[in-house]
Backbone as CSV, one residue per row, in Angstrom:
resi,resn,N_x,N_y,N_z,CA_x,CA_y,CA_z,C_x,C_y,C_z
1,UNK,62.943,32.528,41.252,63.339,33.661,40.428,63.228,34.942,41.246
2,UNK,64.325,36.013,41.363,64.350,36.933,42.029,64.206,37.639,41.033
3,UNK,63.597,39.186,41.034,63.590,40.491,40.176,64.890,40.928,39.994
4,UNK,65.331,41.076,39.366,66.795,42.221,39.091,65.839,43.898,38.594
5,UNK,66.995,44.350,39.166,66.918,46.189,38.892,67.200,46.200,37.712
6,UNK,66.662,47.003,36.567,67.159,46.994,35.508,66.748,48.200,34.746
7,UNK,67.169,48.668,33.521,66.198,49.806,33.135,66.557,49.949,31.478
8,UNK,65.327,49.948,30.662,64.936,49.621,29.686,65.014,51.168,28.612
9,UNK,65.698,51.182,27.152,65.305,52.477,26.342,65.771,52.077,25.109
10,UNK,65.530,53.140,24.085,65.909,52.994,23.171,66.875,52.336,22.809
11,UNK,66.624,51.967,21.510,68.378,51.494,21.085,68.724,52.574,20.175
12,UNK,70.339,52.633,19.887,70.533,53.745,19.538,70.321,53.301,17.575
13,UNK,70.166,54.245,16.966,70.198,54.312,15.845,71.399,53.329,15.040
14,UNK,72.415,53.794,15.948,73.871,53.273,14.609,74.122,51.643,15.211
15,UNK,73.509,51.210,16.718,73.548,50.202,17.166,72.518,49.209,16.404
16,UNK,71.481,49.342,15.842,70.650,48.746,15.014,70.919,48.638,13.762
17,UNK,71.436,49.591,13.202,71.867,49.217,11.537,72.972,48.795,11.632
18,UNK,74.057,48.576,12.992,74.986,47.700,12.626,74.736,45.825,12.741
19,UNK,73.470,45.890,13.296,73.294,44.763,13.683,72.406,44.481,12.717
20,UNK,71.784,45.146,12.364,70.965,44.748,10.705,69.390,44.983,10.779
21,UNK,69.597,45.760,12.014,67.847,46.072,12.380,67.545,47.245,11.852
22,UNK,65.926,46.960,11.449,65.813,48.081,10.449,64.407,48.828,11.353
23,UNK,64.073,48.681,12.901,63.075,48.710,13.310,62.999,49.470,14.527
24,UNK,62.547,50.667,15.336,62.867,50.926,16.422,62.820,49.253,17.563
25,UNK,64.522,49.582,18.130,64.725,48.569,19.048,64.781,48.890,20.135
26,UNK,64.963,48.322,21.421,64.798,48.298,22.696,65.882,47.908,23.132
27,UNK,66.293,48.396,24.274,67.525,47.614,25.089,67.250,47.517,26.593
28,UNK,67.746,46.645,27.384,67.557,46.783,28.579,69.117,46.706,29.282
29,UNK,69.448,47.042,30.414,70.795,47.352,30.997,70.564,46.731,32.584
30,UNK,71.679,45.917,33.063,71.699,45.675,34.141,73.322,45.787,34.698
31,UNK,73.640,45.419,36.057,74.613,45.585,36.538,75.195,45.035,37.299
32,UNK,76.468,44.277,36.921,77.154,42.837,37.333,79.250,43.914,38.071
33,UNK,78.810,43.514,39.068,79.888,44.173,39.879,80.233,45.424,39.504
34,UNK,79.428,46.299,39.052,79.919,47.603,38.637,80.138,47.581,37.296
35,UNK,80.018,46.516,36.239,80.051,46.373,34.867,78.943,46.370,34.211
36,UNK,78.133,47.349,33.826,77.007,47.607,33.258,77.124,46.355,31.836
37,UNK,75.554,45.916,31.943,75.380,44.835,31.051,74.411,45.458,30.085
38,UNK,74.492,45.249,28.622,72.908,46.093,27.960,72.791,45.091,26.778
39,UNK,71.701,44.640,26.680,71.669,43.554,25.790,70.005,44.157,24.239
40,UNK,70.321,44.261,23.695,69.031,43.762,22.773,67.904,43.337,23.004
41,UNK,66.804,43.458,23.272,65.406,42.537,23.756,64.262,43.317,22.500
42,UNK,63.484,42.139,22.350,62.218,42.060,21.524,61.006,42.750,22.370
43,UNK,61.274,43.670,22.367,60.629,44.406,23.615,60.149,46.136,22.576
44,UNK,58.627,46.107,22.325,58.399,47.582,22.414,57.950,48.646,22.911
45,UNK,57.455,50.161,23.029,57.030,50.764,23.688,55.983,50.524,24.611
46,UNK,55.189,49.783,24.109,53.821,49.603,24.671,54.133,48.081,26.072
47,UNK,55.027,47.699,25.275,55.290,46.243,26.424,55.145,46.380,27.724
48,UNK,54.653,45.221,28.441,55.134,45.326,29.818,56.260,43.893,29.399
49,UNK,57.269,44.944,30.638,58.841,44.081,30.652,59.116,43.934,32.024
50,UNK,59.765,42.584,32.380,60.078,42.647,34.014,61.037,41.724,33.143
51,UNK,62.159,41.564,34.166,63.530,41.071,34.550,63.588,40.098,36.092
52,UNK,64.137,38.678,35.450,64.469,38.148,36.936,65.289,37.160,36.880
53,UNK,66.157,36.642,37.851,67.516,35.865,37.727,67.298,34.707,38.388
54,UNK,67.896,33.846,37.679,67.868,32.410,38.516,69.258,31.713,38.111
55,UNK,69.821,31.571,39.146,71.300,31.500,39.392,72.025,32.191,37.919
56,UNK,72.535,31.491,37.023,73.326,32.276,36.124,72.307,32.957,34.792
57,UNK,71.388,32.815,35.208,70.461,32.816,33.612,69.544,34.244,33.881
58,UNK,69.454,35.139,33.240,68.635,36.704,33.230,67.589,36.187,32.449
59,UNK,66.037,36.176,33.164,64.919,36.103,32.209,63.996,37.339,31.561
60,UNK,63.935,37.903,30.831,63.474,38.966,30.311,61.961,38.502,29.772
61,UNK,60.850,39.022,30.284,59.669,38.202,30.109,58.340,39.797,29.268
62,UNK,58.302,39.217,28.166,57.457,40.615,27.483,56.557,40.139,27.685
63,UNK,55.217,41.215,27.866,54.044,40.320,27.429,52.673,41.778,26.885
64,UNK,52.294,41.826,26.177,50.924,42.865,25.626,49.867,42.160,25.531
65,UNK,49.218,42.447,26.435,47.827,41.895,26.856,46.468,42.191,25.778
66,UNK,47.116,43.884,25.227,46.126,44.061,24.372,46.162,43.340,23.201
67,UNK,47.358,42.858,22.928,47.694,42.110,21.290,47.711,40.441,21.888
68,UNK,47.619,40.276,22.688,47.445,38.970,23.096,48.795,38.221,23.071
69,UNK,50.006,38.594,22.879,51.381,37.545,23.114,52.298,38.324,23.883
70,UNK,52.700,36.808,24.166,54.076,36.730,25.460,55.122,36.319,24.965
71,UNK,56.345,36.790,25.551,57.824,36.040,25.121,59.091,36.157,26.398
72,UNK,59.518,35.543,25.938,60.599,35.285,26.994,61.891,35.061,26.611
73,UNK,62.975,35.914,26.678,64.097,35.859,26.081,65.302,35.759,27.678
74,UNK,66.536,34.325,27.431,67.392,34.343,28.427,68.431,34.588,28.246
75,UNK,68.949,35.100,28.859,70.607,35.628,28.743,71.372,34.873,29.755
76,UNK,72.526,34.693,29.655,73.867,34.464,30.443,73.858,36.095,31.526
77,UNK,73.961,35.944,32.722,73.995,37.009,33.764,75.227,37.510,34.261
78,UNK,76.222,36.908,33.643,77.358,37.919,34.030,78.241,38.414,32.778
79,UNK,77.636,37.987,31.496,77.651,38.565,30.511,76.832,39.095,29.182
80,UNK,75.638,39.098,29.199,74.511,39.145,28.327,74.515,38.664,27.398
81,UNK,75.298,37.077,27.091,75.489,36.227,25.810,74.027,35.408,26.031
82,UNK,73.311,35.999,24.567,71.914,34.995,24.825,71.599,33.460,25.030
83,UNK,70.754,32.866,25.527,70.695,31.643,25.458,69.684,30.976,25.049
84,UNK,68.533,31.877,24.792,67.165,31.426,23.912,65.974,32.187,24.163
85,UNK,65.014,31.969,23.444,64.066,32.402,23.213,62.807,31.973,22.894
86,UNK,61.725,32.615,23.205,60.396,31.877,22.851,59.250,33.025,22.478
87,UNK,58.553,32.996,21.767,57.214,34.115,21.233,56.174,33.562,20.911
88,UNK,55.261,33.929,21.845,53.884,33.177,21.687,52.762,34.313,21.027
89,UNK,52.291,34.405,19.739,52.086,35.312,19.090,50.091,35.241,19.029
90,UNK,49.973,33.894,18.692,48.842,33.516,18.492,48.036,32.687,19.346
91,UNK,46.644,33.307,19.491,45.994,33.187,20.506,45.936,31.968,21.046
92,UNK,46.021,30.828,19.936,46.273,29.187,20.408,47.379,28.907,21.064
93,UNK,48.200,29.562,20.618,49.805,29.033,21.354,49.527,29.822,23.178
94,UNK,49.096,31.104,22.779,49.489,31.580,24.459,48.225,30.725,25.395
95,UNK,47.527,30.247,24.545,46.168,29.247,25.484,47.114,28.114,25.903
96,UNK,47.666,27.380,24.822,48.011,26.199,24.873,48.985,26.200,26.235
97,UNK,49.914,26.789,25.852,51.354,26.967,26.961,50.795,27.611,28.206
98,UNK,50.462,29.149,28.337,50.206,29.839,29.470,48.413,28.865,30.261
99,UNK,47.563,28.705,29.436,46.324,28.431,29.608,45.509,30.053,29.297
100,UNK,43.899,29.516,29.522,42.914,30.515,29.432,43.033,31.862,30.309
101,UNK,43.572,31.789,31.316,43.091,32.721,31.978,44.921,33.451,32.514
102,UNK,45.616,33.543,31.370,46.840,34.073,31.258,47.489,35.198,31.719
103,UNK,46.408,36.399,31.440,46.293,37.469,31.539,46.362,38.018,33.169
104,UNK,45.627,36.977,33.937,45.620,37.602,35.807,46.533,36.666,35.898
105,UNK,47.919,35.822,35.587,48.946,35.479,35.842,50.200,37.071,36.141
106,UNK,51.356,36.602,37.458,51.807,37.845,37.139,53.167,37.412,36.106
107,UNK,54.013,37.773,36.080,54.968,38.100,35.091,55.965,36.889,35.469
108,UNK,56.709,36.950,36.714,57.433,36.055,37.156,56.542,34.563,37.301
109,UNK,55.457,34.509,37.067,54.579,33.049,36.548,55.065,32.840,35.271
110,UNK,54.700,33.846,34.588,54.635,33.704,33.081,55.907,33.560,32.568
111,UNK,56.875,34.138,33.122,58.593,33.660,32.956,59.049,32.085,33.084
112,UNK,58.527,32.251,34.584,58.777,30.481,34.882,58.453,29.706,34.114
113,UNK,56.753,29.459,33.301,56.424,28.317,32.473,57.062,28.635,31.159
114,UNK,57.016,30.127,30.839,57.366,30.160,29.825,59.332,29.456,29.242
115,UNK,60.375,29.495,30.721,61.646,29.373,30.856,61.309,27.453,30.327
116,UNK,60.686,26.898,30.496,60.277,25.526,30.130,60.594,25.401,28.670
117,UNK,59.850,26.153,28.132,59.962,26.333,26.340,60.957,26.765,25.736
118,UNK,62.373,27.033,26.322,63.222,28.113,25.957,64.311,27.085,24.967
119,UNK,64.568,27.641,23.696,64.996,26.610,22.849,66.185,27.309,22.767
């Protein structure tokens, strides 16, 4: 998995209530031959977010250390059509999948095992 450049902000207001979100959302944007890509992600202020590519697939990997869950959402990379997702919310699940000591894992770890689970 390589990092992609990418850069993460608001979503806009009229882009969320058309989509039926009623919640401040997040977007992240990347860039495929000069065709800016911006997709939706479960991603909030406080998140740490990294981005990384493995051949056609964009892994978007959240994780809040203080609230204790991780997620991992994949996209299609030369068009941002999703391809799945995973949210590990509760403290058993991120033990079970990541293990105990989750937290001094870095991000592109936590992508990889987590890309295993991706339904």
């Amino acid at each position: 998995m390589k990092r992609v450049s990418h850069y993460i902000e608001d979503e806009s207001y009229e882009s969320q209530s058309t989509a039926g979100r009623y919640h401040p959302g997040r977007v992240t944007t990347w860039t495929v031959r000069g065709k800016k890509i911006t997709v939706p992600i479960g991603a909030g202020r406080g998140d740490d977010v990294e981005m990384f590519r493995d051949g056609d697939w964009v892994y978007v990997v959240v994780v809040r250390y203080s609230l204790g869950y991780a997620g991992l959402e994949v996209f299609e990379y030369q068009t941002g059509e999703p391809r799945g997702e995973i949210f590990l919310q509760v403290d058993y699940q991120v033990e079970e999948i990541l293990g105990r000591n989750w937290e001094q894992k870095s991000l592109r770890w936590i992508a990889k095992v987590l890309s295993n689970y991706v339904e």
